[in-house]
Steps between C-alpha positions, in 0.01 A plus 500: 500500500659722779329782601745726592309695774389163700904405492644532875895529458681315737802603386662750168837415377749677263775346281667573187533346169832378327619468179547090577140449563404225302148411722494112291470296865161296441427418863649781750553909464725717707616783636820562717679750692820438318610772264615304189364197289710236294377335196365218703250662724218458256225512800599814639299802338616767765860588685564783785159390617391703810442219688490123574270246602667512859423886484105450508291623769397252731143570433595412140653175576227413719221546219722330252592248744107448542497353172266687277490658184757775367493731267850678363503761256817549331546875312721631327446829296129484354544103530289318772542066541261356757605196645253280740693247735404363828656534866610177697534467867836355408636788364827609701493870352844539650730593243703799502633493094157398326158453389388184313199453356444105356218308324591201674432409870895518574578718814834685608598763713428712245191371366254782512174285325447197322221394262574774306320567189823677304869424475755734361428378156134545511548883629391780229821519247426877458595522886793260477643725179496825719654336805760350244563851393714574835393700797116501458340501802283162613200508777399241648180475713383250737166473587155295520159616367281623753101396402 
């Protein structure tokens, strides 16, 4: 169970929901700069996102890049989703469109973790259903637990 005072945010990230959001993808979720979403996209939970893998800090990248644990917390309204995954040395964190989080070991430019214990269709349906609704707003934070 996160603790959310020993959580050390490496990095906070907005998006918005759309009405296509579907969030059925069993082994990846995602979020992307992009400002509109076809039927197909059923991994991405979050457009107009704030920022991109390629727009972490570099002492972000370097701790994910270390390969240890992460913890993301998606909210949305009074919904929280806490997703563990783990960092990989190599992890390219370059891209400037998205952020993809996978449950395989499968890397990309815009692989942000793997190993993750959550894809889009294991995320809390009460916080898909709001971010289906339209413009609800979607946080995203990065971070490891500090013990």
């Amino acid at each position: 169970m996160v603790i959310f005072m020993d959580l050390v945010p490496l990095g906070i990230i907005r998006a918005k929901g759309h009405t296509n959001i579907k969030a059925k993808h069993r082994t990846t979720f995602e979020i992307t700069k992009d400002d509109y979403l076809t039927e197909k996209g059923d991994c991405i939970i979050g457009i107009s996102s704030s920022a991109a893998v390629g727009d972490l800090s570099k002492e972000a990248k370097e701790y994910i890049k270390s390969g240890k644990r992460l913890v993301i917390l998606l909210i949305s309204g009074f919904d929280i989703e806490i997703i563990h995954c783990q960092g990989d040395e190599k992890l390219d964190l370059n891209n400037p469109r998205k952020i993809i989080v996978r449950k395989s070991s499968y890397i990309d430019g815009a692989t942000l973790c793997i190993k993750a214990d959550k894809s889009a269709a294991d995320i809390n349906r009460n916080l898909i259903k709001s971010l289906s609704t339209g413009n609800e707003l979607l946080v995203l934070i990065i971070g490891f637990i500090d013990r």
